[in-house]
C-alpha positions as CSV (number, residue, x, y, z in Angstrom):
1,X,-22.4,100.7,152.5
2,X,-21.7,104.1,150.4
3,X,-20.1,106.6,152.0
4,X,-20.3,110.4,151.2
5,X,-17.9,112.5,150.3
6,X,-19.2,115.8,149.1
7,X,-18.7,117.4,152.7
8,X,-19.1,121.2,153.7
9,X,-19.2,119.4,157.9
10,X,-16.3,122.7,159.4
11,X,-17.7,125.5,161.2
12,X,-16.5,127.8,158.6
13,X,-18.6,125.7,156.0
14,X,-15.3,124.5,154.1
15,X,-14.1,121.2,153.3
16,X,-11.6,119.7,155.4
17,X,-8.1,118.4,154.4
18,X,-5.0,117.0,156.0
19,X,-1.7,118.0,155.2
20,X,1.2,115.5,156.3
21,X,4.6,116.6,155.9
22,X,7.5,115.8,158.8
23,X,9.2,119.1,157.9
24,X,7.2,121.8,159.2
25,X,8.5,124.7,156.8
26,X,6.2,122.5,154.1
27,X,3.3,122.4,156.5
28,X,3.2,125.8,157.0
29,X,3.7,126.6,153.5
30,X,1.0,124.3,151.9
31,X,-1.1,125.4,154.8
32,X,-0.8,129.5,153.6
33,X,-1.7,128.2,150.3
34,X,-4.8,126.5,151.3
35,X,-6.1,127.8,154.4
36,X,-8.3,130.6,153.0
37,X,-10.4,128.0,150.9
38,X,-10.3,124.9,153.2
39,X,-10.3,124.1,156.8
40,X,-7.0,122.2,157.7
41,X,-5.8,119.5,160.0
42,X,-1.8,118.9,160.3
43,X,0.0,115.8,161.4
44,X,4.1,115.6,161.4
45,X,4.3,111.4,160.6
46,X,2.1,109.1,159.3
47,X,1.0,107.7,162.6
48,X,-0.6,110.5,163.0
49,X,-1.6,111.3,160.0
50,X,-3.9,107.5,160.2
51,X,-5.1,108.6,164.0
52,X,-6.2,112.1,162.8
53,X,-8.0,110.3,158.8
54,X,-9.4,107.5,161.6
55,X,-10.9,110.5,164.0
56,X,-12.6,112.3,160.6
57,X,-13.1,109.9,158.1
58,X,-17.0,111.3,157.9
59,X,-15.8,114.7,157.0
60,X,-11.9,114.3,155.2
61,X,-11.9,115.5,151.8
62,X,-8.3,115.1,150.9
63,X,-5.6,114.1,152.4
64,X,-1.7,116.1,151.1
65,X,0.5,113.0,152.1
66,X,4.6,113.5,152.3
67,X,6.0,110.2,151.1
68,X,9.6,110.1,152.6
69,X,8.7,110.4,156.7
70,X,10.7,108.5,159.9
71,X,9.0,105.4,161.2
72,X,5.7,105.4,159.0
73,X,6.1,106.7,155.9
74,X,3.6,107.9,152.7
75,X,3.5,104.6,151.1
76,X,2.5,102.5,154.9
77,X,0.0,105.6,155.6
78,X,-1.7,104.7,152.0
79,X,-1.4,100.6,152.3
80,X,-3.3,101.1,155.8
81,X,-5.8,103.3,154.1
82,X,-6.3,101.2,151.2
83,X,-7.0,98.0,153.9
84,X,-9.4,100.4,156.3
85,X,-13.1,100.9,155.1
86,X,-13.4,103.3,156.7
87,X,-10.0,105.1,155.3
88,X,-9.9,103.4,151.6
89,X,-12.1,105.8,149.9
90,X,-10.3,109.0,151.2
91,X,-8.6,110.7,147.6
92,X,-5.1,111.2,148.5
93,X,-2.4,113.1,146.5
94,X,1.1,112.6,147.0
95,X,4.1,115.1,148.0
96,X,7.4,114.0,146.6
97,X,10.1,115.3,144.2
98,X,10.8,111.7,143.2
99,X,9.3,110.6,140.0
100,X,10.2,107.4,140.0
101,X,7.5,107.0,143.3
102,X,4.6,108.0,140.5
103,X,4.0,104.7,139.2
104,X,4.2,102.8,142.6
105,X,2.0,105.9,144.3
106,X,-0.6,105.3,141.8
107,X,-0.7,101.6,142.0
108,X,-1.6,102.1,145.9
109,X,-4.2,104.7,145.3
110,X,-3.2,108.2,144.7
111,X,-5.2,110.7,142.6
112,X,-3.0,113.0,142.0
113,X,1.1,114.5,142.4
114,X,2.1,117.9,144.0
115,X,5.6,118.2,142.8
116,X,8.9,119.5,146.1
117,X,9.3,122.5,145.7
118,X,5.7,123.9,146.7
119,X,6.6,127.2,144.2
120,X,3.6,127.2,142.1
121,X,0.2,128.0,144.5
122,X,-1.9,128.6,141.8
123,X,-1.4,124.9,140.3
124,X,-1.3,123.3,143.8
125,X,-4.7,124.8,144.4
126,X,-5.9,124.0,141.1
127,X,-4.8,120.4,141.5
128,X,-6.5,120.3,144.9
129,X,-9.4,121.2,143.8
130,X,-9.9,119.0,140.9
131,X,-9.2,115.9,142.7
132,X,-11.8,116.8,145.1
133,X,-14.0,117.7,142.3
134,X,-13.5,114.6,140.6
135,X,-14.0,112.5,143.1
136,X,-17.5,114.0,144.9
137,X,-18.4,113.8,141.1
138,X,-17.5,110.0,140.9
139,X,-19.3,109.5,144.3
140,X,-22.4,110.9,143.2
141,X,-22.3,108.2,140.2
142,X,-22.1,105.8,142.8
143,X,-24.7,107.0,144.9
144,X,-26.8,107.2,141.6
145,X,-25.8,103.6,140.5
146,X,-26.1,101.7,143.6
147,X,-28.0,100.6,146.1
148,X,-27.3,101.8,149.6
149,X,-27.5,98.6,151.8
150,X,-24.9,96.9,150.2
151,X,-23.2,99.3,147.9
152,X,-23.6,96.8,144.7
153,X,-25.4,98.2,141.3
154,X,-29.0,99.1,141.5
155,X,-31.8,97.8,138.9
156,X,-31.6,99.9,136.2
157,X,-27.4,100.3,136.0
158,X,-27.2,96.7,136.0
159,X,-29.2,96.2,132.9
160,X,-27.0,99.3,131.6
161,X,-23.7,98.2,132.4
162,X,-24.4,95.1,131.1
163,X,-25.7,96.3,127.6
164,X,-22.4,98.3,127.7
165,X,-20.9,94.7,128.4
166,X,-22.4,93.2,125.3
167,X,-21.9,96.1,123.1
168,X,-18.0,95.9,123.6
169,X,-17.9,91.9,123.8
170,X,-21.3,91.3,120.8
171,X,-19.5,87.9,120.5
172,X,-18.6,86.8,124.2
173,X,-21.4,83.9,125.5
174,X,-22.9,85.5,128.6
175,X,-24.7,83.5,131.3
176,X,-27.5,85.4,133.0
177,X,-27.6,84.2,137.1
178,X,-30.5,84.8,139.8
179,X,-29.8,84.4,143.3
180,X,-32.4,84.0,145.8
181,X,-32.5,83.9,149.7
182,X,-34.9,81.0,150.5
183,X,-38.0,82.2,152.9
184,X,-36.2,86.2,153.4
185,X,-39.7,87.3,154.6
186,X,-39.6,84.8,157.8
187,X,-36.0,86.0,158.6
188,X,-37.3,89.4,158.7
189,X,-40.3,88.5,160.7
190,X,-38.9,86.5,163.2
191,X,-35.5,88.1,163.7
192,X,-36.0,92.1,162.3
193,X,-35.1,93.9,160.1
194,X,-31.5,94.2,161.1
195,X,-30.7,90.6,160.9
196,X,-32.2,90.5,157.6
197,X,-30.2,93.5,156.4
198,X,-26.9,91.6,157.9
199,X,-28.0,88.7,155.8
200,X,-28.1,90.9,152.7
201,X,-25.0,92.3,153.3
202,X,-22.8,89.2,154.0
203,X,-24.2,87.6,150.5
204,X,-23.4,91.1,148.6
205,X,-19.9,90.4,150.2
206,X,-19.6,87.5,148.8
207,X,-20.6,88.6,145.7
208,X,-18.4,91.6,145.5
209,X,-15.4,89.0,145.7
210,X,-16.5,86.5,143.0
211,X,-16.7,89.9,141.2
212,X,-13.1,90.7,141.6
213,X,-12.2,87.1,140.7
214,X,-14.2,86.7,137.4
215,X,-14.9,90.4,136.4
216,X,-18.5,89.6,136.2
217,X,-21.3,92.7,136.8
218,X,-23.2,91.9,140.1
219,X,-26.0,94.3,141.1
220,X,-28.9,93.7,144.0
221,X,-32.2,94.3,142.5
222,X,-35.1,94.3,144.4
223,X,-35.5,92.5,148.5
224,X,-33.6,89.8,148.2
225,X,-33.0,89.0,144.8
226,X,-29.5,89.2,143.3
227,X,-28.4,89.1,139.7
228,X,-25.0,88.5,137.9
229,X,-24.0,88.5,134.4
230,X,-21.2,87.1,133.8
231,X,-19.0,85.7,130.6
232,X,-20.1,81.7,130.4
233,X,-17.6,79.2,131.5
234,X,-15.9,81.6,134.7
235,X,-18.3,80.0,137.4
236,X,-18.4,76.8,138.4
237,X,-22.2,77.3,139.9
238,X,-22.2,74.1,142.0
239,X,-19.2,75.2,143.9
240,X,-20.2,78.7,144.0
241,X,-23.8,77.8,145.8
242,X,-22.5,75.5,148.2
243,X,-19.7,78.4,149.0
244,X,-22.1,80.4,149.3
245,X,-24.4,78.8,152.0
246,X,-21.4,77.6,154.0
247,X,-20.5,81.4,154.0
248,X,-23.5,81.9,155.9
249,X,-22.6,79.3,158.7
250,X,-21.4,82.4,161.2
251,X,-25.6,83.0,161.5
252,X,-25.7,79.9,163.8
253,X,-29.2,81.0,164.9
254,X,-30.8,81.2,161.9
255,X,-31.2,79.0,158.6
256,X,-30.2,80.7,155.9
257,X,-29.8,79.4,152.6
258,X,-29.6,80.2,148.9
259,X,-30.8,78.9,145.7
260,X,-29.8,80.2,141.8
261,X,-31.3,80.2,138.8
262,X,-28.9,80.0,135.8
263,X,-30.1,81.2,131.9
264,X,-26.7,79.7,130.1
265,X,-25.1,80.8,126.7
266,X,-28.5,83.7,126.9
267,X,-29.8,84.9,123.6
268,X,-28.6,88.0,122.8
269,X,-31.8,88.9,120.5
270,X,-33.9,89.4,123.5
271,X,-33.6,92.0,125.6
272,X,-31.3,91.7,129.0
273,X,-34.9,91.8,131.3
274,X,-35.7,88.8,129.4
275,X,-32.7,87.0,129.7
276,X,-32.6,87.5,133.8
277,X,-36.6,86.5,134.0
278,X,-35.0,83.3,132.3
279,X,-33.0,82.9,135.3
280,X,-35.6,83.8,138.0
281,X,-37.7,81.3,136.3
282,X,-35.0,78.3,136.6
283,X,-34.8,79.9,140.3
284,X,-38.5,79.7,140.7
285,X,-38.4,76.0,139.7
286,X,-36.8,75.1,143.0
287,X,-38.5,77.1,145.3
288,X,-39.0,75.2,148.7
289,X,-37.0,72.3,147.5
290,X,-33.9,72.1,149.6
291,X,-32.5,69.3,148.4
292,X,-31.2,71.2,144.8
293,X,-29.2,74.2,145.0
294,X,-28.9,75.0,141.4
295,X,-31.6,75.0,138.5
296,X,-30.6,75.8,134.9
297,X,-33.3,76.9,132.2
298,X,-34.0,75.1,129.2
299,X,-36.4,74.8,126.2
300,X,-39.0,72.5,128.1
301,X,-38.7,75.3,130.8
302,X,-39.3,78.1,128.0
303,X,-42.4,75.9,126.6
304,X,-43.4,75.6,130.4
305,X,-43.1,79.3,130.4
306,X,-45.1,80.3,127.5
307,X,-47.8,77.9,128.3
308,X,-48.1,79.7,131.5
309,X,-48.4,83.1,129.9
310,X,-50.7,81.9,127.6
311,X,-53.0,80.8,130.5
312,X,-52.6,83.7,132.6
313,X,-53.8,85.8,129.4
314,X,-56.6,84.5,128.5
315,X,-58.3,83.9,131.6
316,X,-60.4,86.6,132.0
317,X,-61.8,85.6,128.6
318,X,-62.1,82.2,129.7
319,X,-64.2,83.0,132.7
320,X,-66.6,85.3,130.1
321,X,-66.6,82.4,127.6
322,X,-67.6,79.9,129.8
323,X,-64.8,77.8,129.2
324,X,-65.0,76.6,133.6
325,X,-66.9,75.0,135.1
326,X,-68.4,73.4,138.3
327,X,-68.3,69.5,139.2
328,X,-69.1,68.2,142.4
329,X,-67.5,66.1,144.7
330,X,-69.8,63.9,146.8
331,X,-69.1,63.3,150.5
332,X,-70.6,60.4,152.9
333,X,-71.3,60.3,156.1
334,X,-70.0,56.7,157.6
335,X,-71.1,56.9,161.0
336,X,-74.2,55.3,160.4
337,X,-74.7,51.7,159.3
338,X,-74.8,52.7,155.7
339,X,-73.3,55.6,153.9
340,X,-75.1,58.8,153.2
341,X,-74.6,61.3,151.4
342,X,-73.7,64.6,153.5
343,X,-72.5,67.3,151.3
344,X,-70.1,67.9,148.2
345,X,-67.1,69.9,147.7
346,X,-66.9,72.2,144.2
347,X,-64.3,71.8,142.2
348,X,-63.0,74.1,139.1
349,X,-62.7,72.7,135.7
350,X,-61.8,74.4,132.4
351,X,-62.0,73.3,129.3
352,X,-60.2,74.9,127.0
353,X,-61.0,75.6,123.3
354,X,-57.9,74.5,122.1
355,X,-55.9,72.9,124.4
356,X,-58.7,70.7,125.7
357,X,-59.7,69.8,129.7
358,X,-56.5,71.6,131.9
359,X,-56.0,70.0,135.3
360,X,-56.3,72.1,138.2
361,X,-52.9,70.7,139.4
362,X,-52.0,73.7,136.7
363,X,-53.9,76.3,136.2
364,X,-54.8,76.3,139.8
365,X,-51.8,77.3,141.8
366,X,-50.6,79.3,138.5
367,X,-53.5,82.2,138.8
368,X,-53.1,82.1,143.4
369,X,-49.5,82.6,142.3
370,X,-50.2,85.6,140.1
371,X,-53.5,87.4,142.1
372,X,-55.7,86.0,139.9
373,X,-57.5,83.1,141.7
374,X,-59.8,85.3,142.9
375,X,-61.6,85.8,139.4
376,X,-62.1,82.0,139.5
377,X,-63.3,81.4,143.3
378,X,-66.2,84.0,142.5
379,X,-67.1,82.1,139.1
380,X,-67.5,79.2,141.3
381,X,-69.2,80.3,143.9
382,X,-71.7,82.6,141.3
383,X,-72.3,78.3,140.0
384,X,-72.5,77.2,143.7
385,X,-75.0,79.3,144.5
386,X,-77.1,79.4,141.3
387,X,-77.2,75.5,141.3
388,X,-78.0,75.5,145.5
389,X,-80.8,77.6,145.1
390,X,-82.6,75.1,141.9
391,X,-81.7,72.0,144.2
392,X,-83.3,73.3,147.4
393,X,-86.5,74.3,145.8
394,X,-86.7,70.8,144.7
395,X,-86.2,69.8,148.1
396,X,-82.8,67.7,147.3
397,X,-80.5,70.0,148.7
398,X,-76.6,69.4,150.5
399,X,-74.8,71.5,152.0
400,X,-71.6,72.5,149.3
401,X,-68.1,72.9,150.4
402,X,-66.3,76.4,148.4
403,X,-62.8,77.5,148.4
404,X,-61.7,80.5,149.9
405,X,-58.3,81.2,148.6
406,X,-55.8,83.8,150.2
407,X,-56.5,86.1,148.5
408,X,-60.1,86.2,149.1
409,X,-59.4,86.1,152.7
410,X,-57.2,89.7,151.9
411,X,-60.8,91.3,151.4
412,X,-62.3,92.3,154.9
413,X,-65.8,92.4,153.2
414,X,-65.5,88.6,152.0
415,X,-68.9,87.7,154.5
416,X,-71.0,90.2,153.1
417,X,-69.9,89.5,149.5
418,X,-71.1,85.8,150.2
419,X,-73.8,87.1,151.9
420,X,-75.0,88.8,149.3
421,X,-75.4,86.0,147.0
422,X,-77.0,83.5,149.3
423,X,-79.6,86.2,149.5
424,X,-80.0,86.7,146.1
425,X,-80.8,82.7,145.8
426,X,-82.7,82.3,148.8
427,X,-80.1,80.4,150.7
428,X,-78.6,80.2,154.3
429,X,-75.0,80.2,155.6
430,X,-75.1,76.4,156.9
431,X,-75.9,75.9,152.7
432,X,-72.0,76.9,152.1
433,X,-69.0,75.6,153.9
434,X,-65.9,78.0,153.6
435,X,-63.2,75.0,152.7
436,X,-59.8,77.0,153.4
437,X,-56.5,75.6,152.6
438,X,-53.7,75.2,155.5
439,X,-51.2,77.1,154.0
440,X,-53.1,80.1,153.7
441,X,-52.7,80.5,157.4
442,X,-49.3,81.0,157.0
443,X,-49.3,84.6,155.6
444,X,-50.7,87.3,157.3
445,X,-52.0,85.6,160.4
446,X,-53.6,88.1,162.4
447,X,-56.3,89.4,159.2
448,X,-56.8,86.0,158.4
449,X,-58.0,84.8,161.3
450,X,-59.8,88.5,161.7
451,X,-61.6,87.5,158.6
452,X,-62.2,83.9,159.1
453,X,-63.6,84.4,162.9
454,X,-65.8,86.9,161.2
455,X,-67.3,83.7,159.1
456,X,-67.6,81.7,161.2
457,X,-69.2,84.0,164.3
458,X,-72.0,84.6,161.6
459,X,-72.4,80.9,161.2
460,X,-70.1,79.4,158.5
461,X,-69.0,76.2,158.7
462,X,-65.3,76.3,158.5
463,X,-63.3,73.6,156.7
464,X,-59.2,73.4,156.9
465,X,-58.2,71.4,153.9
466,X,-55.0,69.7,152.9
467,X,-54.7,69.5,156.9
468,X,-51.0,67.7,157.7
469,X,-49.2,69.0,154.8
470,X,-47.7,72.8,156.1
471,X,-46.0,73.0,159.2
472,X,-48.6,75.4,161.1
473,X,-51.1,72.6,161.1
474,X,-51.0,72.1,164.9
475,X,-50.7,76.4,165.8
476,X,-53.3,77.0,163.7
477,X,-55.8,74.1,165.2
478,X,-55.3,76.5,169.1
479,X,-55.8,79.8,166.8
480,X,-58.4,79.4,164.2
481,X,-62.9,78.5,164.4
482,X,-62.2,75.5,162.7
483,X,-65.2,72.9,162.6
484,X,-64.0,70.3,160.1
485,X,-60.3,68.9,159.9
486,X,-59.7,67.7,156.2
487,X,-57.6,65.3,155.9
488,X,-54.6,65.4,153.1
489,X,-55.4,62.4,150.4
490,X,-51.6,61.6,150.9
491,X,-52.5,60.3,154.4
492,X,-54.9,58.0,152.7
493,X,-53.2,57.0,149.5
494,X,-49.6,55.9,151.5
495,X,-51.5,54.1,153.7
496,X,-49.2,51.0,153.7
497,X,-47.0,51.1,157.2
498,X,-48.0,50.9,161.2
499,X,-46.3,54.7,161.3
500,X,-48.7,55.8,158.8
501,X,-51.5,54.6,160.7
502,X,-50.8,55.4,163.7
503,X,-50.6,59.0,162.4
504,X,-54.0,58.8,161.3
505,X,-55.2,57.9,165.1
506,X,-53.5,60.1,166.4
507,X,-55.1,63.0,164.1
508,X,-58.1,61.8,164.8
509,X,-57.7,61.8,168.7
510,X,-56.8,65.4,168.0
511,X,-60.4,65.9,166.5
512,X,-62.5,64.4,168.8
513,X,-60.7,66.1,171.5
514,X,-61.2,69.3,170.1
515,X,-64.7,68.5,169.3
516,X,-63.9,68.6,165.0
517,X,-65.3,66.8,162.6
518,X,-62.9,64.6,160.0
519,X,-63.4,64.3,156.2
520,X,-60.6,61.9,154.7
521,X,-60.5,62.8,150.9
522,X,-59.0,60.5,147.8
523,X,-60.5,57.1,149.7
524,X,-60.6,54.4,146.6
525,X,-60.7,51.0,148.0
526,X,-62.7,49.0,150.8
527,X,-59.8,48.9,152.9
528,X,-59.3,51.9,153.2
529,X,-63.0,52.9,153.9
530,X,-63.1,50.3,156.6
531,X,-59.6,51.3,158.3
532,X,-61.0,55.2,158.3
533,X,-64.5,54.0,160.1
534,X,-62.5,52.1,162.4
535,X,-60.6,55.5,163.7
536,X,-63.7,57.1,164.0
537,X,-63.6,59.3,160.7
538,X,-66.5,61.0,159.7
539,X,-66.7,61.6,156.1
540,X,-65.5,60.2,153.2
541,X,-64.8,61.8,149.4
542,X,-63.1,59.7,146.7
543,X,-63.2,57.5,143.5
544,X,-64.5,54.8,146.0
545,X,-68.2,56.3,146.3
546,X,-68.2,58.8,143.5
547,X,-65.7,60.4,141.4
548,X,-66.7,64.5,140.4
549,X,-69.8,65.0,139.2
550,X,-71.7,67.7,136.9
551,X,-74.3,69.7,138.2
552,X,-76.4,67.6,136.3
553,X,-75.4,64.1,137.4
554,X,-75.1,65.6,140.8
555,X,-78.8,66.7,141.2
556,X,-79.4,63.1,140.1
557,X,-77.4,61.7,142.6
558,X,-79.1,63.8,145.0
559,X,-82.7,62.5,143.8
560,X,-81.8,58.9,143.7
561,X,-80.6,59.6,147.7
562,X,-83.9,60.8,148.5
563,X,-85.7,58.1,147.0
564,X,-83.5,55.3,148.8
């Protein structure tokens, strides 16, 4: 961590310095020359001289060191220093009429020379001075520069020191390098903040020795993202990662782990921001996947990119254009002899303009990743609603299954919101299930289940979908009003093995314990229908009974039901 060194900590208000001489006519005189400006400490050998730097490193700003002294001289007082943390970034100026001890002095650390005989005060306190000044001045740089949990470059000198780089190397490849922390916020969570920050620490350690190895500009950016730049060809990445998540082995009782993003041979026609949200992307790419350490960008990633960007754009344009849309999902009840149909779930479409039908699969987790999904959730639900309200005054009604994403579950007036447009359609609550996806349990637990108990107290049915796929699937079953338990169409789909089966059982064992109802989703053959009955499931969606469905062939679904 930095350490400050602009110090007025004496009683008197004046810096402190330490004069070490073993003859004490020297002491004494250096100590007439200095005591009316500064407060001084004395020591007649270097042991002393470390024991008194050790007992007021916080306040020390100078240290006048004799280099020829009995058992530990100058030069072992400064090699001691230089090794201490605590010690190393006390400025020290030597005492010596040997000039040949210059070059050597200077090589371990000194700032400065006060030349035997001490018959010039006016140049010793000049000298004094200066190297104090100089060196609170290059402290405050630092302090400026840096970040103060782990002492490397901050944001914004980062991005200058490495346009300074470029500008004196305009033909040296670069390679622009993200490092990540996989899951900080959890270490935080479950083992405080202090962990964390030891975890931060121990990487930037790391860090600040590939530094001195490859001369590369490291800096610490923002939580726990790291960046380097560094000339191309110095790191060999793969070892690097894997050094670095062995170097985290002493934190036996945590996980931690690493991954990097790597923007090779950058393009020095964009600006350096650019280059390193390159690399975050490449980072990005293989986040939650533990099995790859390293990801590199590259032109199907920068397509990938761009695509992206285009669609987070236009959006909001999209949803004004009516470029979505609302298809339906049937559901059926297999209970009974026959199959009936229930209910439906809504799904999202959007056709775009120009680049024609995008699946969900994209567009989808692209807008919950950027805070947009809720623009979409209320488009759907506006459609929902709108088409409800037609259908029931035809008397062909089902209940419809909606998403609530995360972030709709972030706003504390969600149930009046959905109140207000059941009202404005003549609807009920039990005409809307709230279908809410596993993993949104997983952020902020306590409002989420504040919100979703407040649904479901006024009579929402509650849905968890994708159940089986996060690992709070079981926590959250004793936590949250859940009524319906949807099953993961992976369960379905890799249905091919005793395990797999078995696993199905046993979720449904779990439900009728607890009282839940079961929808299995993706069912598309026989088999698979008659297996699910077999368990006990209770409702079916797939390609087997109906693939989605526009409003329009869903109201006529809905008519030839009621005629049957």
């Amino acid at each position: 961590m930095l350490k400050s060194h602009v110090k007025f900590h004496s009683v008197e208000g004046k810096r402190l310095i330490l004069i070490v001489d073993d003859e004490a006519a020297n002491r004494a005189l250096l100590g007439l020359i200095t005591e009316d400006e500064y407060e001084v400490l004395y020591a007649e050998d270097g042991a002393e001289a470390l024991r008194l730097m050790r007992e007021n490193a916080a306040y020390l700003s100078i240290v006048l060191l004799d280099l020829s002294m009995p058992e530990v001289n100058g030069f072992e007082v400064m090699e001691q220093a230089r090794a201490d943390e605590a010690l190393s970034d006390i400025p020290i100026i030597v005492l010596t009429s040997e000039l040949e001890a210059e070059v050597k002095s200077l090589q371990m650390g000194a700032v400065d020379f006060i030349p035997k005989p001490f018959n010039m005060p006016e140049v010793i306190k000049a000298r004094i001075q200066k190297a104090i000044e100089l060196h609170e001045s290059r402290t405050i740089i630092q302090s400026t520069e840096r970040e103060g949990k782990t002492g490397l470059f901050n944001k914004e000198y980062f991005y200058r020191y490495g346009e300074q780089f470029d500008g004196f190397h305009p033909d040296m490849p670069m390679d622009a390098v993200s490092i990540d922390i996989n899951h900080f916020h959890l270490i935080n969570e479950l083992y405080g903040r202090r962990k964390g920050d030891e975890v931060l620490v121990h990487l930037a350690d790391y860090l600040k020795n590939l530094r001195r190895e490859t001369n590369c500009i490291v800096g610490r950016i923002e939580g726990d993202k790291f960046y380097i730049y560094t000339p191309a060809n110095k790191i060999e990445y793969g070892i690097v990662s894997r050094e670095i998540n062995s170097h985290f082995d002493e934190f036996h009782d945590i996980n931690v782990s690493v991954r990097t993003g790597i923007y090779q041979n950058v393009d020095k026609s964009i600006d350096i921001e650019r280059r390193f949200d390159r690399a975050v992307l490449a980072s990005n790419m293989i986040k939650g996947d533990y099995s790859r350490l390293v990801a590199y960008y590259d032109a199907k990633t920068h397509e990938k990119k761009l695509f992206e960007e285009r669609l987070l754009a236009e959006v909001g344009d999209a949803v004004r254009q009516g470029q979505f849309y609302v298809n339906y999902q049937p559901k059926y009840n297999i209970k009974g002899d026959e199959p009936v149909l229930a209910s439906a779930e809504a799904l999202v479409r959007w056709n775009h303009p120009y680049l024609g039908v995008i699946s969900p699969g994209v567009f989808i987790p692209l807008l919950e990743d950027n805070g947009l999904i809720h623009m979409i959730d209320r488009f759907v639900w506006e459609e929902v609603v709108r088409c409800l309200g037609d259908w029931k005054k035809e008397g062909v009604s089902v209940p419809v299954s909606i998403n609530v994403s995360r972030m709709d579950l972030y706003n504390r007036n969600l149930r009046e919101d959905i109140d207000g447009l059941l009202e404005s359609h003549d609807l009920d609550r039990s005409d809307l299930y709230m279908e809410i996806t596993e993993s949104s349990y997983s952020d902020d637990v306590d409002q989420i289940l504040e919100v979703v108990d407040n649904l479901h107290e006024a009579g929402f049915l509650i849905e968890m979908d994708d159940f089986g796929t996060g690992y709070s699937s079981l926590s959250m079953l004793a936590e949250a009003p859940i009524d319906v338990l949807k099953m993961d169409m992976r369960f379905i789909q890799n249905l091919n093995n005793d395990r797999q089966e078995a696993m199905i059982r046993m979720i449904m064992d779990i439900a009728a314990f607890m009282g839940l109802l079961v929808v299995a989703e993706g069912v598309e053959t026989k088999e698979q229908v008659d297996f699910l009955k077999s368990t006990g499931c209770d409702i079916i969606q797939g390609f087997y009974f109906s693939k989605p469905l526009s409003a329009e062939d869903f109201e006529k679904r809905l008519r030839d039901e009621k005629e049957r």
